[in-house]
N, C-alpha and C positions, 0 to 999 in steps of 0.2 A: 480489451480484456473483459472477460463476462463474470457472473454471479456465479455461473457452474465453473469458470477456470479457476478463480480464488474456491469455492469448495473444494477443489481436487486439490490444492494446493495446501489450503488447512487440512485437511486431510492425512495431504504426502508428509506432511511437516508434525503432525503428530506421528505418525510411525516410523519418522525419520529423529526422533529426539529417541534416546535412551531409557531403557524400560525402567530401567534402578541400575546400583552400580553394575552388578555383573551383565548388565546389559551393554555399559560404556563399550564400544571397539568389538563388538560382536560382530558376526561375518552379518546379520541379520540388521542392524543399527546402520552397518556402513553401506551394505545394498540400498536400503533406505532412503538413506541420506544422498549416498549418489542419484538416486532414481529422484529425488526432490529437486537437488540441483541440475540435474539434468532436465529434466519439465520446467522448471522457473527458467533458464538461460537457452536452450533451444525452443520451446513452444512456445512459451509468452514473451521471451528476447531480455528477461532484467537479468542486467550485467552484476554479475559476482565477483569478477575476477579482481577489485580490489581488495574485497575481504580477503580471500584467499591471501595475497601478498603481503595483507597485517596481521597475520597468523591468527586470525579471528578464530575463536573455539566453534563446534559444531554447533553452540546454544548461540553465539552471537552470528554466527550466519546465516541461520533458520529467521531467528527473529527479523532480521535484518532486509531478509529477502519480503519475507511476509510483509515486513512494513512499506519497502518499496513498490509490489503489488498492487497493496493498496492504494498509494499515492496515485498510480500512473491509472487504476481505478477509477478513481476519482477524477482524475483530469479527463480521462476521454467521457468520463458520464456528464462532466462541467463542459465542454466541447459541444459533444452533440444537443445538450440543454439547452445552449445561447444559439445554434443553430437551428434548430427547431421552433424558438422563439425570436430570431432574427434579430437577438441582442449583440450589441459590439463587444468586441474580442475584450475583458477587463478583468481584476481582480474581483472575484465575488463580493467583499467588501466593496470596494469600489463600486458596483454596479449595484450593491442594494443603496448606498447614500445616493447614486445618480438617479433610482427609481423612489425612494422616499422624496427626494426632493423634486421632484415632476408635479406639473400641473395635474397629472391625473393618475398618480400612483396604484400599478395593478398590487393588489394584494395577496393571489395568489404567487405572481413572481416574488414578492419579500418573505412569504412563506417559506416558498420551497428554496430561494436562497438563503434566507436563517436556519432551517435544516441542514442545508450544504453545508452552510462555514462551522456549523458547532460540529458535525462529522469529520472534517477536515482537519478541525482543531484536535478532535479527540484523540488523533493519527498522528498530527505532528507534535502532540504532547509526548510521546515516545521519546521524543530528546531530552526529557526531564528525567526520564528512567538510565537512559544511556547517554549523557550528555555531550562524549566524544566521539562523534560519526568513524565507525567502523573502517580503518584505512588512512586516516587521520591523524 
């Protein structure tokens, strides 16, 4: 997933949220909204279909997706980073302690992994705001 697919996505997903009330269930809100979830689960492939079955509102499935996005974001950008760098497959935590504690610690790899995990973090603090994962 790219930088420009999560743009289209923030994007779809604002004009797939509702303008004000009289905007709720408009022919224009649900085009929308379908056009959002249809781009997240056919073009990018994140699976909805549990929200849907927890009667999740249009605001907790936008959200929802969005957050997944990102997640799966982040992992292929953590993927091809250790790939690139010919680090072993590990928890970024994990793999910054195994490079602090090296006889010859790269500092730019603890860099740009301390960037990683506080981004990561910021994403998975989402469960603080919604603490009951959607479908749950």
């Amino acid at each position: 997933m790219t930088s420009e697919q999560i743009a289209t996505l923030d994007a779809m997903a604002k004009d797939a949220r509702p303008i004000n009330d009289d905007d709720w269930g408009s022919e224009r809100q649900i085009n929308a909204s379908n056009a959002f979830h249809i781009y997240a689960s056919a073009d990018l492939g994140i699976d909805t279909e549990d929200m849907a079955t927890a009667k999740a509102t249009c605001e907790e499935m936008i959200d929802e997706t969005l957050r997944r996005a990102r997640m799966i974001h982040l992992c292929e950008e953590y993927q091809a980073w250790l790939k690139a760098h010919n680090l072993p497959a590990m928890s970024a935590d994990e793999l910054l302690v195994e490079i602090q504690w090296s006889d010859n610690p790269n500092k730019a790899h603890m860099d740009w992994l301390m960037g990683f995990i506080a981004r990561w973090d910021a994403w998975t603090k989402w469960r603080e705001w919604h603490p009951e994962p959607v479908g749950e």
